[in-house]
N, C-alpha and C positions, 0 to 999 in steps of 0.2 A: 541434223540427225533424223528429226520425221520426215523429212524431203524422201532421202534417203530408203527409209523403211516402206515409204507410200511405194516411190518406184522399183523396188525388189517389188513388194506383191502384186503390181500392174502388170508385171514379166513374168511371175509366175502366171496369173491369168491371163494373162496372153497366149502363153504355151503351155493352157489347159491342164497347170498342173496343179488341181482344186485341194487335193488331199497337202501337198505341200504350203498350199496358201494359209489352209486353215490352222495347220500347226503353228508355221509362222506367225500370224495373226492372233493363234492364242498365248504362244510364245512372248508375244509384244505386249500381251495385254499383262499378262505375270508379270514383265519387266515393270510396266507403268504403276504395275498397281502396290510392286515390291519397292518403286522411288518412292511413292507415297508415305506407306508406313514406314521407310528409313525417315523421311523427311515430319512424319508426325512425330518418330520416337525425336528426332534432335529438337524437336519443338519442346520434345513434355521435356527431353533433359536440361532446356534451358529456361522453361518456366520453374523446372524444381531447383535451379541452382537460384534464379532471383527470389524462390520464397526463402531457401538456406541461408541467402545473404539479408532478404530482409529477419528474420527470424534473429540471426544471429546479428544483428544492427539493435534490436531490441531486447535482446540479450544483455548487452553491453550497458543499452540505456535503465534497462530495468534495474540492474547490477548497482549503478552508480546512484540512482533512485533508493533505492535498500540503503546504501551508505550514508544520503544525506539526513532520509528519515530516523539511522542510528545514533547520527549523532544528536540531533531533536532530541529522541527517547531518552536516550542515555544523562541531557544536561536536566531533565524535567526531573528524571526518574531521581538525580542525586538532589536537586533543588527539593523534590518532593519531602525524602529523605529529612534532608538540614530543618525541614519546617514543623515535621512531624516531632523533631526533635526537640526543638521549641516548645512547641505546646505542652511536648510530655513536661518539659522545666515548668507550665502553667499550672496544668492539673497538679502536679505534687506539693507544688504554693498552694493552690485551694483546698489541696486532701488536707495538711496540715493547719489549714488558716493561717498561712504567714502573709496577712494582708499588706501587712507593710514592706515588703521584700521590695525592693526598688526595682527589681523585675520582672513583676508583675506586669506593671504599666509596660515596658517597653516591647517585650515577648508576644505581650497583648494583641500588638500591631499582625502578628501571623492571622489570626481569626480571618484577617479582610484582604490577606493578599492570595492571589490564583495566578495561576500559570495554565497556558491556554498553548496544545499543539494542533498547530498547523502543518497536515501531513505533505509529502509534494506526492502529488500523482498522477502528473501531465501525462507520460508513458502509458499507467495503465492506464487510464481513462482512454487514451489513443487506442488500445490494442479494445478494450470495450468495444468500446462505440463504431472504432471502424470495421468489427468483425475479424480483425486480423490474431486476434487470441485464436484462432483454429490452425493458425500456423504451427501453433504448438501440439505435435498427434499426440503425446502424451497426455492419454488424460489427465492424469494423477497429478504431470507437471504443472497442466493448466489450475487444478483445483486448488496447488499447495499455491500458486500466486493469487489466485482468487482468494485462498482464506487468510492468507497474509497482509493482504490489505483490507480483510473486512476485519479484525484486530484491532482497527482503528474507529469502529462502532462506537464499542463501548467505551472506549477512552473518551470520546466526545459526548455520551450521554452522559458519564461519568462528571465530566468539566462544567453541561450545563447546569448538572441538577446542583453541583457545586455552587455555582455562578447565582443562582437562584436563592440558595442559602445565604450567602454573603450579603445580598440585597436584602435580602428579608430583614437579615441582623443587623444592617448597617439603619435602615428605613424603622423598624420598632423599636430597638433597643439604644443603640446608637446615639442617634439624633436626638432622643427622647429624655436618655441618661447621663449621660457623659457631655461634662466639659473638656474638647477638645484641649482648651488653653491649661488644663491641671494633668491630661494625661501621662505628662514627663513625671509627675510624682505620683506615689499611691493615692488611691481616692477613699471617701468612706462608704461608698453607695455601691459603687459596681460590680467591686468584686465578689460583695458578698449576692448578688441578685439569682438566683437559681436559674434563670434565661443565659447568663454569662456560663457558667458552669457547665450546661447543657449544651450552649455553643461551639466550648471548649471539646467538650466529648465529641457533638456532632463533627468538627472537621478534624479530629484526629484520626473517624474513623475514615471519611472520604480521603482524607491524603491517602492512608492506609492501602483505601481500593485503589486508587490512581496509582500509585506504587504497582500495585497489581498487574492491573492494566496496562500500565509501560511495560512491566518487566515480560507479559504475556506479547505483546507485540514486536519486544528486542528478540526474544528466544525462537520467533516465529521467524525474522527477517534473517536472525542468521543461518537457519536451517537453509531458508531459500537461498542466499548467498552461497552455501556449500553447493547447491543444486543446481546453482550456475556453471558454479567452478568445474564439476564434472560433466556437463556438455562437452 
């Protein structure tokens, strides 16, 4: 084809026909420079179908990511629940002094147990770190997944400073006071020790927040889920 186009315009100049040369010539140049921009437009439409398909690959991933983190939330959030419930049966034996309730001792056992989530966030962390969150132009879209997963902050500050508590209780009071081997029955010392009582208050209220905190985490992922579903 430029074979071609060269030897049309060596014929025109040849038979000095310059005003014909140079239309031609600019003619050709329009042609070449109009293959280009067709051949840039199929470039950019096949760069934006591979970000569509990546985008919508992590869509998918994110999606099922939400789901596995719900069901996390959701077993802590009811465990949380059952524990708090416990205690409450604690505190109303202390409010009353019914030291000798044989439930005392066994319900006891709530004070020292924790539940610890471990979010999965391989996904986001990928779309993070590799830059690839710009996939999404939707600002708004991009924010509500970013604040979706920061939801999981305070569930973890929440867990430590838990975590922190239990040591404390387990290490001064614990060790200090209580014969493990009499636990299975009432004791005469521990119940009534105003550190136990205070214990008792302190993790009713942290369950309480962790409650919170799952339940503000679930209400956040499903919103996201819906914001999937309408892509």
């Amino acid at each position: 084809m430029i074979k071609l186009f060269r030897k049309k315009r060596l014929k025109m100049l040849t038979q000095n026909k310059f005003g014909n040369y140079f239309a031609y010539a600019t003619g050709e140049i329009i042609l070449v420079i109009v293959g280009i921009l067709i051949a840039l437009a199929i470039n950019e439409h096949s760069n934006s179908e591979k970000k569509l398909e990546l985008r919508n690959s992590y869509i998918i991933q994110l999606h099922d990511e939400a789901d596995r983190n719900l069901k996390k939330l959701a077993i802590l959030e009811n465990e949380s629940k059952q524990m708090l419930k416990e205690l409450d049966t604690v505190f109303k034996i202390l409010l009353f002094k019914d030291y000798d309730n044989p439930r005392l001792s066994t319900k006891s056992f709530y004070l020292i147990m924790s539940k610890k989530f471990y979010p999965v966030m391989i996904t986001y962390e990928n779309l993070k770190f590799s830059g690839d969150l710009k996939l999404f132009d939707d600002l708004n879209l991009r924010n509500a997944i970013s604040e979706s997963y920061e939801t999981f902050n305070p569930i973890e500050k929440l867990e430590s400073s838990e975590q922190q508590t239990i040591e404390a209780y387990y290490e001064n009071f614990l060790m200090r006071n209580v014969k493990f081997r009499d636990m299975g029955i009432s004791s005469d010392t521990y119940e009534k020790d105003i550190y136990f009582e205070n214990m008792v208050l302190t993790r009713m209220t942290t369950l309480a927040q962790n409650i919170e905190a799952y339940n503000d985490a679930i209400e956040s992922l499903k919103s996201l889920k819906n914001t999937y579903s309408e892509l």
